[in-house]
N, C-alpha and C positions, 0 to 999 in steps of 0.2 A: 151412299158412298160405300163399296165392298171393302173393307177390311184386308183384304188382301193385297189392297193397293198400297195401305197406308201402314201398316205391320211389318217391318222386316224379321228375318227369320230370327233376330237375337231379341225380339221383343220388343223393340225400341219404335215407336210410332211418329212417325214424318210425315209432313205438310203436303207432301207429290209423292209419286212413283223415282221420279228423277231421283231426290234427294233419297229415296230408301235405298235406291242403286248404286248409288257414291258410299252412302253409313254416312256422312255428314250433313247439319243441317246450318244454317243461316246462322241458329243459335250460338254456334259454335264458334263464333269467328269475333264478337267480345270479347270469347274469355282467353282466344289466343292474343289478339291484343291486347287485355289487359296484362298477359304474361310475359309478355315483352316489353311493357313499359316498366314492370316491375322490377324483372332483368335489370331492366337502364336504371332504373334506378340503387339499385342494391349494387352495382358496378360503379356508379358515380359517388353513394355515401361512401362506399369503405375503398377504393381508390386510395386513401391517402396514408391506409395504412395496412396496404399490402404488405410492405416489407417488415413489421409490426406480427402480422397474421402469420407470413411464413417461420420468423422465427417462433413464436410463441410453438408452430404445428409441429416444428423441425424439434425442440429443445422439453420444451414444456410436459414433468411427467404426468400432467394431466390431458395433454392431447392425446393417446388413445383413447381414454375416456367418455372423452366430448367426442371423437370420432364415431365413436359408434352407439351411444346413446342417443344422440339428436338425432342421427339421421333415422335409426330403430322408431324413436318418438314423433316423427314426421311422418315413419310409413304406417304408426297405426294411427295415427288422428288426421286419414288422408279422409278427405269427403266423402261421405257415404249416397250413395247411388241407389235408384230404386229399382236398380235391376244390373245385372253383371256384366262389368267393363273390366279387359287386360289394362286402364290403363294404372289401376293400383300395382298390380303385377308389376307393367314395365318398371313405375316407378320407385318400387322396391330395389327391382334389380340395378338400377341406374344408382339409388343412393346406396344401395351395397357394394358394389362395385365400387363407391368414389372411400366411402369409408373402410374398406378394404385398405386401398392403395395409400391413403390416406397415414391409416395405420403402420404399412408397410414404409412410407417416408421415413415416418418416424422409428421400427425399428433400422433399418439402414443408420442413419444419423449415431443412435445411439451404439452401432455397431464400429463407427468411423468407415463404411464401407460406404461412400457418395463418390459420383461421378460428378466433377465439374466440369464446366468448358472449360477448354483453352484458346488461348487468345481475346482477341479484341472484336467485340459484339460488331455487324453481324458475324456469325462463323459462316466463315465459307464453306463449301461443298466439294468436295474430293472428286476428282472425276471418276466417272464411271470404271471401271474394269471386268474383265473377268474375275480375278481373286476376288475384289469386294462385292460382286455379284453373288458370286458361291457363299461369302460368308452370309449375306445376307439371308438368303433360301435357308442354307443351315440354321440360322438364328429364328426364322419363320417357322421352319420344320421342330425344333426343339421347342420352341416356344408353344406352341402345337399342342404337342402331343403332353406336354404338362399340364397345361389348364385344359385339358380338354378329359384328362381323368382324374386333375382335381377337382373339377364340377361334375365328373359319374359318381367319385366318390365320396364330396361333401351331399350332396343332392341324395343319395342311397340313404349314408348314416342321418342326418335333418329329418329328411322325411318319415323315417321310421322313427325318429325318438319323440316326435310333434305330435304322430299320428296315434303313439302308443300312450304318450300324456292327456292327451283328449278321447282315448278308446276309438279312433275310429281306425276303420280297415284300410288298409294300405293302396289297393285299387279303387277304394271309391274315390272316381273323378270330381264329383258334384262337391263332398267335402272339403278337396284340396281346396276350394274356391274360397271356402270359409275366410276369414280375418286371418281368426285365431290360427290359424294352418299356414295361409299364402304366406302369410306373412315373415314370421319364423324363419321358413324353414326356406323362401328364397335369398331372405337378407343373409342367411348363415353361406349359403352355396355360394353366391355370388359376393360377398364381403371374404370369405376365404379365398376365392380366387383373384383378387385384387389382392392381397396379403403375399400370395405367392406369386402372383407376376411382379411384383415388386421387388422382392426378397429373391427364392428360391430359383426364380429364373434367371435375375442377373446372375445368380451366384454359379448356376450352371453355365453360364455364355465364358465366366470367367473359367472357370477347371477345362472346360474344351476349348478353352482359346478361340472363342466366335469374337472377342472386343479386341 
């Protein structure tokens, strides 16, 4: 059997040619169903006390706390791998992201600055216009252009303060990969930009009159 059949270029070694061409194998497909039953599950126990969770997340001066420590100590006690997968990456950014926003509920609340609905569930939908069109693109456009240089510029300062606490160089690619590095310094990038689209962005839609 040549080696080159069965080796994809990220090192990862599959059963055919087929499956090194896809990146997925047979294996794979357990553990996404085991992750969706789990899902159903973890939706089914705590179901009864959503409305429990949101206040404790809304009110509680320890929910920043637990926001960002759990999900911080879920991305480093993510399964370790014997050979290098984005999918720790994604899943850093994913629970930074949620812990970010997360955070950002809670400063809101504690601001008295919340958007409720109005009226009687479901809310209806506004028809279309030009005006609400335009505001819309506006509100797209701002929105935009802020998270998009608050993650060149939480991403800049993270990376150099991570990379300068472990001595390593700023361009070495290979070390970004590290734990101790990815990890850090994506949850900081991506949990502050969840912080600010929650906060600093509504707070801009409101002084321009985008809501």
């Amino acid at each position: 059997m040549h080696k080159s059949k069965d080796t994809c270029k990220t090192g990862a070694t599959y059963k055919s040619e087929e499956s090194c061409k896809t990146g997925v194998t047979c294996k794979r497909s357990p553990d996404v169903i085991c992750g969706i039953l789990i899902s159903a599950l973890i939706l089914g126990v705590s179901y009864p006390y959503w409305s429990t969770l949101d206040f404790l997340q809304l009110t509680s001066p320890l929910s920043p706390v637990v926001a960002v420590v759990l999900p911080l100590y879920l991305c480093y006690n993510y399964p370790e791998l014997d050979h290098y997968s984005t999918t720790r990456e994604d899943t850093t950014i994913i629970l930074g992201v949620a812990s970010g926003c997360s955070v950002g509920y809670w400063v809101n609340q504690q601001l008295g600055l919340t958007f409720e609905p109005m009226g009687p569930f479901p809310v209806s939908l506004q028809p279309l216009t030009l005006a609400s069109f335009g505001l819309g693109v506006a509100r797209f456009g701002v929105g935009l252009v802020i998270l998009v240089l608050t993650r060149q510029t939480a991403r800049w300062v993270s990376l150099r303060l991570v990379c300068w606490k472990y001595g390593v160089a700023i361009n070495d690619v290979d070390a970004h990969k590290r734990k101790e590095i990815e990890v850090p310094y994506k949850f900081i990038t991506y949990s502050t930009m969840g912080v600010v689209n929650c906060v600093v962005v509504c707070r801009a839609f409101v002084l321009l009159g985008l809501l």
